[in-house]
BAFI-3210 file (N, C-alpha, C; in Angstrom, 3 decimals, decimal comma, padded with zeros to 6 digits):
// residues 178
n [1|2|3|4|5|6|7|8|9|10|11|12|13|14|15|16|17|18|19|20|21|22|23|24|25|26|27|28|29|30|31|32|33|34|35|36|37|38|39|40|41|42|43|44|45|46|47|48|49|50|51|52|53|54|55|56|57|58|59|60|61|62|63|64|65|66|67|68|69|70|71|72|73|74|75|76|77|78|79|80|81|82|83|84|85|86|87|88|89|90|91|92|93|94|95|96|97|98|99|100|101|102|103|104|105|106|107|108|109|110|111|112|113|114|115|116|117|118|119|120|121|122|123|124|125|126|127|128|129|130|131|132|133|134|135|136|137|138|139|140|141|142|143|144|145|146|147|148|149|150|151|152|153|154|155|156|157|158|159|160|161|162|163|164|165|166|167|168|169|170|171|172|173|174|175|176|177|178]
n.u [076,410|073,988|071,539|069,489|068,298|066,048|067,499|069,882|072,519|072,825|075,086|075,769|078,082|080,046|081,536|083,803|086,084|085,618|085,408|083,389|083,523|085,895|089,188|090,877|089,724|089,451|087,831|085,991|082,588|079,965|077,791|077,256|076,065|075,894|073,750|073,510|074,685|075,987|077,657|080,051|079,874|078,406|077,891|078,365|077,355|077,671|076,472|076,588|075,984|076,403|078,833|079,405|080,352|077,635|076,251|076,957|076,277|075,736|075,260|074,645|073,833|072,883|075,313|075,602|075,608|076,532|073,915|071,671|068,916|069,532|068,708|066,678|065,089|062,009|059,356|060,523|062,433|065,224|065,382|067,235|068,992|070,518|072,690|070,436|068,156|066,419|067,156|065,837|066,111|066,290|067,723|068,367|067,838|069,631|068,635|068,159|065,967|064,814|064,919|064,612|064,447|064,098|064,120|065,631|067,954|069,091|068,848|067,935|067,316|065,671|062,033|059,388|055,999|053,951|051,282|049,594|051,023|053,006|055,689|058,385|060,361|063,084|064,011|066,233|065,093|062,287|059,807|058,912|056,141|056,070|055,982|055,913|056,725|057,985|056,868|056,063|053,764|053,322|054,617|056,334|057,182|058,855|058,915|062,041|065,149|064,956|066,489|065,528|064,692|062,837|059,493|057,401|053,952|050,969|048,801|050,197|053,628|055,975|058,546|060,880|062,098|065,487|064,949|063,476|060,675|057,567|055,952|053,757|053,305|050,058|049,754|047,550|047,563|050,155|049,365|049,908|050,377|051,173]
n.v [007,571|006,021|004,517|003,049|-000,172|-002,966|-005,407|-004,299|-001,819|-000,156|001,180|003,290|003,482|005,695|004,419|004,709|004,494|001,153|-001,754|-003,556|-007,079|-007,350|-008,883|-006,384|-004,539|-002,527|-003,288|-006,145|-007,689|-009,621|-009,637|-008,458|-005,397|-004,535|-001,889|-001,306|-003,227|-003,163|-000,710|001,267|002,359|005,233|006,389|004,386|002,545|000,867|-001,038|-001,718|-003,939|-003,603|-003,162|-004,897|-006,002|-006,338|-005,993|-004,183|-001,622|-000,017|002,255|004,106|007,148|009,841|011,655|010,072|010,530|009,707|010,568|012,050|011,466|009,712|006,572|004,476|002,832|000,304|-001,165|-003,790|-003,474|-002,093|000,348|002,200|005,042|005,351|006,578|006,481|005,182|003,294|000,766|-001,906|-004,088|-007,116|-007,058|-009,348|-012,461|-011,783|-010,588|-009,682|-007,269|-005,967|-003,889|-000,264|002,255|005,178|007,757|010,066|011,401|011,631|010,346|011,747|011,090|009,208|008,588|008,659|009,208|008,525|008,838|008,358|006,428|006,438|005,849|007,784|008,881|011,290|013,125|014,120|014,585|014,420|013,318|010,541|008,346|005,237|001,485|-000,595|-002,814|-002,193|-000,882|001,162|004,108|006,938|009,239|012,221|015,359|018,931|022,035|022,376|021,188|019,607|021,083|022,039|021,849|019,229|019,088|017,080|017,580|017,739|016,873|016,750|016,646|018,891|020,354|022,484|023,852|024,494|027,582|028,108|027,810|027,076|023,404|021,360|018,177|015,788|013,461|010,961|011,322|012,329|014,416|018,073|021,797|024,820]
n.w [-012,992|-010,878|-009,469|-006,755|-006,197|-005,768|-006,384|-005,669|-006,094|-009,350|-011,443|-014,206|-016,798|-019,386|-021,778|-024,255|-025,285|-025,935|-027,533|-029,720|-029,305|-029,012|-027,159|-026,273|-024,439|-021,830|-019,972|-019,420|-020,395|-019,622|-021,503|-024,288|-026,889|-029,532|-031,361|-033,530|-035,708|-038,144|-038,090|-036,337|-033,367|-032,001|-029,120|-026,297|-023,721|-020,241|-018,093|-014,395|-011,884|-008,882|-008,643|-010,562|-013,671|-015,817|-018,325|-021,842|-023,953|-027,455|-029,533|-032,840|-034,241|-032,853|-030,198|-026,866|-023,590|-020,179|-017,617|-014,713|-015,967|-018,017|-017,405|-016,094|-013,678|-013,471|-012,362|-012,050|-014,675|-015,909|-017,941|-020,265|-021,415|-025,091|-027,627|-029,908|-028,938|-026,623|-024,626|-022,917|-019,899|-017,628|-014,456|-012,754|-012,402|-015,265|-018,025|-021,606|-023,105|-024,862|-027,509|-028,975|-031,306|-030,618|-031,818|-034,386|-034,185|-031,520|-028,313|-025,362|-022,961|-020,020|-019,155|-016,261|-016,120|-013,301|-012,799|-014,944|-016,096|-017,996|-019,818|-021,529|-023,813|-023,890|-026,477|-029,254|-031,584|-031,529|-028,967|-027,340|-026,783|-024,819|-024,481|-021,781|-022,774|-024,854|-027,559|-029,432|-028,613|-029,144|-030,998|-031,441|-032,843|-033,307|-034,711|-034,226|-032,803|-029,629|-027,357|-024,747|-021,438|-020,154|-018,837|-016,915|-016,769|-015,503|-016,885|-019,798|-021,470|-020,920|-023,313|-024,255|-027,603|-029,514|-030,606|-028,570|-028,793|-026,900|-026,359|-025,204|-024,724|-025,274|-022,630|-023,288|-026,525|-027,701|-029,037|-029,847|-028,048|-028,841]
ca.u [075,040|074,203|070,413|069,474|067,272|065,800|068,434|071,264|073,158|072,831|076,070|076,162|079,005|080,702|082,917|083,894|087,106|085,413|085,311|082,696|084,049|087,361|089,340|091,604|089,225|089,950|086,620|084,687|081,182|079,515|076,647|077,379|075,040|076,023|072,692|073,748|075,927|076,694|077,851|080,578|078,301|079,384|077,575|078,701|077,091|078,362|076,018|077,622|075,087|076,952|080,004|080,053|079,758|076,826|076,585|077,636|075,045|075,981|074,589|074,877|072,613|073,893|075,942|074,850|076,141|075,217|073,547|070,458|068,177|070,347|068,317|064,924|064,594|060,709|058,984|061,923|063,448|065,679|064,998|068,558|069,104|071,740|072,360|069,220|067,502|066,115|067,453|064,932|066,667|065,657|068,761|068,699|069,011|070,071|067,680|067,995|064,457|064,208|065,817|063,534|064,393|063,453|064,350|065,991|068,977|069,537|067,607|068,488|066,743|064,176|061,098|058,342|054,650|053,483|049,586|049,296|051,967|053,928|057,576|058,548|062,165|063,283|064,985|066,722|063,899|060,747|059,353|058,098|055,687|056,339|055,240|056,846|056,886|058,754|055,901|055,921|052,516|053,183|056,119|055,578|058,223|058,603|059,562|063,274|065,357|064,469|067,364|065,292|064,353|061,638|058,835|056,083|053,104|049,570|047,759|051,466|055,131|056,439|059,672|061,369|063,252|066,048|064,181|062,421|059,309|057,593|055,246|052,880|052,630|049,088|049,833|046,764|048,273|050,893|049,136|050,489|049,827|052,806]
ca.v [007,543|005,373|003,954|002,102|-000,861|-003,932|-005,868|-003,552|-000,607|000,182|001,820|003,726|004,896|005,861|003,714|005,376|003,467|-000,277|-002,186|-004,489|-008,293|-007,089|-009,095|-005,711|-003,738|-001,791|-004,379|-007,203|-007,485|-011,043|-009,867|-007,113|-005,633|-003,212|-002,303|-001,269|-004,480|-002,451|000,260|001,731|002,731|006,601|006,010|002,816|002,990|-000,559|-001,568|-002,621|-003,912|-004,038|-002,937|-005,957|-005,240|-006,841|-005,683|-003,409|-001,001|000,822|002,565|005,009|008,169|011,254|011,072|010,467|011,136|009,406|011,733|011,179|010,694|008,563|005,440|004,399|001,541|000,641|-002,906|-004,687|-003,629|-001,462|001,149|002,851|005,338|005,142|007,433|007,200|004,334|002,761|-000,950|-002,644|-005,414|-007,586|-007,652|-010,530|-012,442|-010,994|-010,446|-008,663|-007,943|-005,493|-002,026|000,626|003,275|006,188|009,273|010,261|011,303|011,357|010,281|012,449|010,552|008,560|009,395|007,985|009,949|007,973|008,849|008,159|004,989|006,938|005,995|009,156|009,419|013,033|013,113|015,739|015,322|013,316|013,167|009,558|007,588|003,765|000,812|-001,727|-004,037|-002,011|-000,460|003,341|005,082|007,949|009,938|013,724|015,988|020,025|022,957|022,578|019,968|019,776|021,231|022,575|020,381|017,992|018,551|015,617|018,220|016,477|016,314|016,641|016,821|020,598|020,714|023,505|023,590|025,400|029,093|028,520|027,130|025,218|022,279|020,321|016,581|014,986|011,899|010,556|010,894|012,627|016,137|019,411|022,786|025,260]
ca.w [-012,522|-009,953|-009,127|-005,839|-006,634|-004,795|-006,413|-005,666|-006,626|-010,748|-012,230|-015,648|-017,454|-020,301|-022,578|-025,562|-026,378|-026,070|-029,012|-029,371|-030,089|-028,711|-025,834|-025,953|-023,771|-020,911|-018,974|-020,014|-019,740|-020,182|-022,316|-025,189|-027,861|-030,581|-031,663|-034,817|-035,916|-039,323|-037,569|-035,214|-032,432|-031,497|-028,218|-025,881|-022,405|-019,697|-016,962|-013,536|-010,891|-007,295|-008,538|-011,348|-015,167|-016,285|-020,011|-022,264|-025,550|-027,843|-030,719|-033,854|-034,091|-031,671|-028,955|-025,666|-022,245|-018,796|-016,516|-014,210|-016,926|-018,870|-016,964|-015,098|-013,010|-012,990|-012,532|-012,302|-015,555|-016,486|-019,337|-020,970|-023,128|-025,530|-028,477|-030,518|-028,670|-025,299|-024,478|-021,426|-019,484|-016,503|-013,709|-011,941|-013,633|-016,330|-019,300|-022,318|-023,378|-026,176|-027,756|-029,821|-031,986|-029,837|-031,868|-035,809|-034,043|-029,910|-027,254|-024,083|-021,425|-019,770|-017,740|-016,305|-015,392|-012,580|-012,592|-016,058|-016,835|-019,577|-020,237|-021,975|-023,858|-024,546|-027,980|-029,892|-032,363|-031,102|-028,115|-028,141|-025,574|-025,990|-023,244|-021,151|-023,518|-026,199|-028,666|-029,536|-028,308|-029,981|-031,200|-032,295|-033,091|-033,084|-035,555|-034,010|-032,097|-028,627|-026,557|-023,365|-020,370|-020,197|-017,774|-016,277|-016,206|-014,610|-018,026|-020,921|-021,272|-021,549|-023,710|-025,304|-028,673|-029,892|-030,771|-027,401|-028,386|-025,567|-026,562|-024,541|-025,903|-024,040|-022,009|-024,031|-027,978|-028,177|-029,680|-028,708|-028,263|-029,034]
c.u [074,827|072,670|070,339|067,816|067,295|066,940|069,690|071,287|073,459|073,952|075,791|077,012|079,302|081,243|083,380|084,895|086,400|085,135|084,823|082,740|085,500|087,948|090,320|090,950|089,654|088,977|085,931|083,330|080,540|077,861|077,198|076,912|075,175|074,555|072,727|074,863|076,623|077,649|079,075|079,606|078,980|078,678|077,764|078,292|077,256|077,292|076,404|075,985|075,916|078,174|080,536|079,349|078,869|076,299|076,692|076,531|076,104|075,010|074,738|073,530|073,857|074,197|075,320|075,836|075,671|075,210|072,716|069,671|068,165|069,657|067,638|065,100|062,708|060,227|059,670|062,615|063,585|065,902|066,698|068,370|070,590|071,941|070,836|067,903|067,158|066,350|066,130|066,024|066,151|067,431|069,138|067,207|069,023|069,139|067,504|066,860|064,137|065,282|064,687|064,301|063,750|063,139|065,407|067,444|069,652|068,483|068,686|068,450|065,692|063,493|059,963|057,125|053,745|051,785|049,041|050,065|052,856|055,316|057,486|059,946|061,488|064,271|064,947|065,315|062,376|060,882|058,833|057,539|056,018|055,680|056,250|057,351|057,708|058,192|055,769|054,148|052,450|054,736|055,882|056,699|058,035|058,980|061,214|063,719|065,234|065,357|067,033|065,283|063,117|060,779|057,794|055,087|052,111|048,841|048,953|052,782|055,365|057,767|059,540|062,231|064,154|065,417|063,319|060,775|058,871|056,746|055,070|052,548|051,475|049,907|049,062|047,320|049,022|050,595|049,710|050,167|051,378|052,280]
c.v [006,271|004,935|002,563|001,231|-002,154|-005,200|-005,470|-002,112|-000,782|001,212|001,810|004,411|004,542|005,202|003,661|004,711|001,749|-000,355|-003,267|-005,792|-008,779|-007,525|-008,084|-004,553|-003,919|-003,335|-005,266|-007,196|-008,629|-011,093|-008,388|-006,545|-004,450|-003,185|-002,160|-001,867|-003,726|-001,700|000,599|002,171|004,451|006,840|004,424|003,296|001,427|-000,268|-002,589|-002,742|-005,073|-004,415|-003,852|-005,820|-006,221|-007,026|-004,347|-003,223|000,106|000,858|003,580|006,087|009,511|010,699|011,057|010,344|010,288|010,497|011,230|011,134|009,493|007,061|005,502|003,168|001,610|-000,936|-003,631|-004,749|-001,953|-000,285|002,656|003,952|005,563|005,274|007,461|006,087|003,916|001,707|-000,968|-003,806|-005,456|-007,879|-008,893|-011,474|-012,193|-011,388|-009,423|-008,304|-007,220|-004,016|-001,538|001,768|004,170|007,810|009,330|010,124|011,102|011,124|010,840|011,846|010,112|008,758|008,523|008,995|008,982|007,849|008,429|006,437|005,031|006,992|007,297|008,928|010,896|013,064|014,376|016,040|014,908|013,352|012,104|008,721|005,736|003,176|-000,022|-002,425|-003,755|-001,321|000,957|003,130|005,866|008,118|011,382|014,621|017,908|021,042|022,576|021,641|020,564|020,093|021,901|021,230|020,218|018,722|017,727|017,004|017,029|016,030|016,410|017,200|017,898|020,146|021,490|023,411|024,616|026,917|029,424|028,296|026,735|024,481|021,434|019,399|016,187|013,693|010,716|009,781|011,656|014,510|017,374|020,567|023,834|026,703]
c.w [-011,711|-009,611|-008,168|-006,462|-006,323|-005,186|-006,256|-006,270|-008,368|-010,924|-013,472|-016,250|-018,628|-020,914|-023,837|-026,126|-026,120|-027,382|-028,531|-030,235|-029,860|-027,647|-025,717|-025,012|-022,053|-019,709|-019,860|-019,408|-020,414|-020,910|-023,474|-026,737|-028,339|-031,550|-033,305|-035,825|-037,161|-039,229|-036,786|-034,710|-031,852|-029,897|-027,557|-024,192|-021,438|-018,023|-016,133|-012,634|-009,375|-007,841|-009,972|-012,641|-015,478|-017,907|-020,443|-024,327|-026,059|-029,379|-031,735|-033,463|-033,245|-030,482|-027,765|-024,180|-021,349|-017,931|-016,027|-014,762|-017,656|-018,749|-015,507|-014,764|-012,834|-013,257|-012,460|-013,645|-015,445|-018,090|-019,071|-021,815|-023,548|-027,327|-028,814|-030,332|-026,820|-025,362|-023,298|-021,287|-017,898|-015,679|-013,284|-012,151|-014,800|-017,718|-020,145|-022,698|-024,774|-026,298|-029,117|-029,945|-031,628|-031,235|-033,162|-035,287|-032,499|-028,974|-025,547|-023,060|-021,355|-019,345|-017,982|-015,337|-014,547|-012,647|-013,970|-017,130|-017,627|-019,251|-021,629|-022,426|-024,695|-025,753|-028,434|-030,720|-032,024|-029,547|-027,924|-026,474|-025,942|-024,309|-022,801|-021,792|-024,503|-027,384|-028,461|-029,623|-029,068|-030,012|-031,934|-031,858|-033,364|-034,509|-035,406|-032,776|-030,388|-027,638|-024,681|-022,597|-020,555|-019,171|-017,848|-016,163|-015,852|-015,796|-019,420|-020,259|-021,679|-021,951|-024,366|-026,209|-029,076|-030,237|-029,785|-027,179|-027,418|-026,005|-025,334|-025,308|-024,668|-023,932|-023,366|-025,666|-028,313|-029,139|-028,690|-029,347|-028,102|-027,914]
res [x|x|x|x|x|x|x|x|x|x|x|x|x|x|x|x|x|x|x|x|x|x|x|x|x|x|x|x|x|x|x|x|x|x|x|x|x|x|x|x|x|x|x|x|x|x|x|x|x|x|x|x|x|x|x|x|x|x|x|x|x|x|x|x|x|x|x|x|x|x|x|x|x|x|x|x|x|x|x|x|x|x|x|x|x|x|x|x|x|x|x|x|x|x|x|x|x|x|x|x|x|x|x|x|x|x|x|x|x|x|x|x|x|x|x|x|x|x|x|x|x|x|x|x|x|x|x|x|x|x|x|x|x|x|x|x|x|x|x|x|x|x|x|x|x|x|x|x|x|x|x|x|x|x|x|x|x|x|x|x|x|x|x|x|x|x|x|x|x|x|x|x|x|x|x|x|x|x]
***
């Protein structure tokens, strides 16, 4: 995944064999934050900006993937997702700023509703609004984990869950109508 942004070109990928603490890895990355220090992390995602690794998340919960959700550039930070959480960081220069517990078990992706201000992650089980700063808005969850796609409607978020439900969460608080 790849995001153009006033400081450069944003790279996201994969790195499933890194070990975090380890000088036996494949790349180094001069900042690196297992969010779940207890943990093996079964998600590890390595941010390059202009080609050069910058740091390196990982986390426990469900696995996650990069795709074009995977990560939002907005305000000058960076919002991740990575298994069952969102990191924020400031590029240049480099600032870690916070990570939140998005979602029980995966967080799919990020989104942002322009007319309204709402960072949005899509999680297997929660749907959760949170703010710049790091603070869950809401978080409201369905009969069944959330495997459809996301949409931004003008007044809530349409997702569908496994049996096909669809749910509208409001922008507002998070209530929905099935």
């Amino acid at each position: 995944m790849i995001l153009r942004t006033p400081q450069g070109d944003v790279s996201i990928i994969n790195e499933p064999a890194y070990t975090f603490g380890s000088s036996d890895n494949v790349r180094s990355y001069p900042f690196e934050k297992n969010l779940d220090s207890e943990s093996s992390p079964v998600s590890v995602h390595g941010v390059f900006l202009n080609e050069d690794p910058i740091a390196v998340f990982g986390a426990t919960g469900g696995a996650s993937g990069v795709h074009e959700h995977s990560a939002l550039f907005l305000n000058g930070r960076l919002y991740l997702a990575v298994a069952n959480s969102v990191v924020c960081l400031v590029l240049q220069p480099f600032d870690f700023k916070w990570a939140l517990r998005v979602d029980t078990a995966t967080c799919f992706g990020v989104h942002f509703h322009k007319p309204t201000g709402s960072l949005i992650s899509h999680g297997e089980l929660e749907i959760t609004r949170f703010t710049e700063s790091g603070e869950i808005v809401w978080q409201s969850s369905g009969r069944d984990i959330f495997t459809g796609s996301l949409v931004l409607g003008e007044e809530s978020v349409a997702v569908t869950d496994f049996n096909g439900d669809q749910y509208r969460f409001r922008y507002s608080d998070g209530r929905y109508d099935v």
